[in-house]
C-alpha positions as a Markdown table, in Angstrom:
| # | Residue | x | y | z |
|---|---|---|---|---|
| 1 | Unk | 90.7 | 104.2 | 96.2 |
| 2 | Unk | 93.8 | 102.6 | 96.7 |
| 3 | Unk | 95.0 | 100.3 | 93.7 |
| 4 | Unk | 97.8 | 98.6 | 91.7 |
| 5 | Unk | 97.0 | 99.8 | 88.1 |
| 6 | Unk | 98.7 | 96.7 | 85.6 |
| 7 | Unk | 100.2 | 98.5 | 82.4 |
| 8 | Unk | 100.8 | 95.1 | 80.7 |
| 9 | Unk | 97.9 | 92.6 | 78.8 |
| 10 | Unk | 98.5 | 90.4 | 76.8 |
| 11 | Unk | 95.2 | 91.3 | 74.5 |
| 12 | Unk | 94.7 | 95.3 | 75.2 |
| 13 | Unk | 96.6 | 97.0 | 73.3 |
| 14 | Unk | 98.9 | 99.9 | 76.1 |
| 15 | Unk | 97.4 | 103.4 | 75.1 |
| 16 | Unk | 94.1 | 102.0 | 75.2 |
| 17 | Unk | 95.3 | 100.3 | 79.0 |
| 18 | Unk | 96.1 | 103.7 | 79.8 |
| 19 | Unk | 92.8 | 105.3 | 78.4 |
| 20 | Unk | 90.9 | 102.9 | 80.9 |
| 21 | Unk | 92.6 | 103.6 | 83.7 |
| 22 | Unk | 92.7 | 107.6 | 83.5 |
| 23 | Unk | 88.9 | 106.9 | 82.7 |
| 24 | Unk | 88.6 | 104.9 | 85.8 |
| 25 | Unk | 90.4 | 107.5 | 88.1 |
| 26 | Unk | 88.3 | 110.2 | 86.9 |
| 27 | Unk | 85.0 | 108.2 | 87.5 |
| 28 | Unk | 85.9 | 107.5 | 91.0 |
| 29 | Unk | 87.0 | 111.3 | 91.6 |
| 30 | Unk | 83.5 | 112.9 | 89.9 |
| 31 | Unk | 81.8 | 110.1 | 92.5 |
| 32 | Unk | 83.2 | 111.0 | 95.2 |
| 33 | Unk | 82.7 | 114.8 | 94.5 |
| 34 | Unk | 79.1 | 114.2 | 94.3 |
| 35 | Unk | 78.9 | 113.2 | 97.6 |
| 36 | Unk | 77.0 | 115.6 | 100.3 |
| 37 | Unk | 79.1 | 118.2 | 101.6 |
| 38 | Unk | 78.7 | 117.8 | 105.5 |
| 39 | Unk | 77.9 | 120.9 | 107.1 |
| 40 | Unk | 81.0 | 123.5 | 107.6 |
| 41 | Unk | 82.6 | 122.0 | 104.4 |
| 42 | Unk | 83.7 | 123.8 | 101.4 |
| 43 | Unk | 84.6 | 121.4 | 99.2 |
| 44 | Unk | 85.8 | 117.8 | 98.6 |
| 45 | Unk | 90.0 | 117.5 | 98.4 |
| 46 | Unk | 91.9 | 114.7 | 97.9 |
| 47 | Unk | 94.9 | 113.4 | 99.5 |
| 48 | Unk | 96.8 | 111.5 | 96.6 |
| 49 | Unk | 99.8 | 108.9 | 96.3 |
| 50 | Unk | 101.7 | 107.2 | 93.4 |
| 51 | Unk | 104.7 | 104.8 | 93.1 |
| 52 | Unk | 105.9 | 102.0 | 91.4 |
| 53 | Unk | 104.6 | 99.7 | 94.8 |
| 54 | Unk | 102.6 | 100.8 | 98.0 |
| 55 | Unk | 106.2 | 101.2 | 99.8 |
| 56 | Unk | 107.2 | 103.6 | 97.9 |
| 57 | Unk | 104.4 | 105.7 | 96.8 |
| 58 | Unk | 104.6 | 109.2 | 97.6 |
| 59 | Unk | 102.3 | 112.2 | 97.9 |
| 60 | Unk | 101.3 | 114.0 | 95.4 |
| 61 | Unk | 98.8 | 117.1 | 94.1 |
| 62 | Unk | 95.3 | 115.9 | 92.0 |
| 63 | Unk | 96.8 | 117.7 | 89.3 |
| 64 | Unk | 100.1 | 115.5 | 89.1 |
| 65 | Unk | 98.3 | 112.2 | 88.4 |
| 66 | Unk | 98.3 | 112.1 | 84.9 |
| 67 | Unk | 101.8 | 112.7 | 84.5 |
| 68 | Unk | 102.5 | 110.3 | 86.8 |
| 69 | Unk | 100.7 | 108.0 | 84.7 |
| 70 | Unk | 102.6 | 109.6 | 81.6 |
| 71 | Unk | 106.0 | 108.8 | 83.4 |
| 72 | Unk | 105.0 | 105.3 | 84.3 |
| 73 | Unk | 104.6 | 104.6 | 80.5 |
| 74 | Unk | 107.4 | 106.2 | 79.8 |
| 75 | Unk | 109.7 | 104.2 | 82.3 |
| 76 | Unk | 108.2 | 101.0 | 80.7 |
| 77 | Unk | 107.0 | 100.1 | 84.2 |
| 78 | Unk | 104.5 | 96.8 | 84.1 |
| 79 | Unk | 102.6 | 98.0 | 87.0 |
| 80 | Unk | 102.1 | 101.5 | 89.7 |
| 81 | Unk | 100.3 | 102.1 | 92.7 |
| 82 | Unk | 97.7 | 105.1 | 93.1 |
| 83 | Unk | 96.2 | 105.9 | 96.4 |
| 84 | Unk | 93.0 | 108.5 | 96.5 |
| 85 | Unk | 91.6 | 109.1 | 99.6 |
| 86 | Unk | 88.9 | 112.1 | 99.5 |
| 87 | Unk | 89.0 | 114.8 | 102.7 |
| 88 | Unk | 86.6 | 117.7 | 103.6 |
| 89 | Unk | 88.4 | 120.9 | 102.2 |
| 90 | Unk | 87.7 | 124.4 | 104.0 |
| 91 | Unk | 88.2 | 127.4 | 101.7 |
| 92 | Unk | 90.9 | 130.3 | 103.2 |
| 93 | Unk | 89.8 | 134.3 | 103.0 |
| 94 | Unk | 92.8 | 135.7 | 101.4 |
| 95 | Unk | 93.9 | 139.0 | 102.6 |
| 96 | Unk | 94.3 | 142.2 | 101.0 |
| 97 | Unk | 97.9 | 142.1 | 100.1 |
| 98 | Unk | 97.7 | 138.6 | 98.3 |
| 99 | Unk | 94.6 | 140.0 | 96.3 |
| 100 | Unk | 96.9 | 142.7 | 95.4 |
| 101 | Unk | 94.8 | 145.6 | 96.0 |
């Protein structure tokens, strides 16, 4: 997904805007985790970016979107950019020291 979200219309009111667009972001992340896994992958990840335009958008975590979003409100901004691209994920063995035993 790769989108220019508009915080601005003239007949929605802004936290109901907002409401949409989280909505939507989460519908296209649960899709895209539904997906098959192909074989020797752990899990879906996701390689994010947000800015006020696609030139500067900047990586961030999964985790971060929302207050991204939050900020963008916040800063009065009309529109932001968001960026999702999904990626296979391989789970890490942790060893005995970071398990703490």
């Amino acid at each position: 997904m790769k989108k220019t979200f508009k915080l601005t219309d003239s007949k929605i009111r802004k936290d109901r805007l907002v409401e949409a667009i989280r909505h939507d972001i989460n519908k296209y992340i649960k899709r895209e985790r539904r997906k098959k896994l192909p074989e020797g992958v752990d899990f879906w990840d996701f390689d994010c970016k947000f800015g006020h335009t696609v030139e500067t958008a900047k990586e961030i975590h999964l985790s971060e979107i929302s207050k991204s979003i939050d900020q963008a409100v916040e800063q009065q901004l009309e529109s932001f950019y968001l960026e999702i691209l999904a990626k296979q994920g391989h789970r890490t063995k942790k060893t005995t020291k970071e398990i703490g035993d």
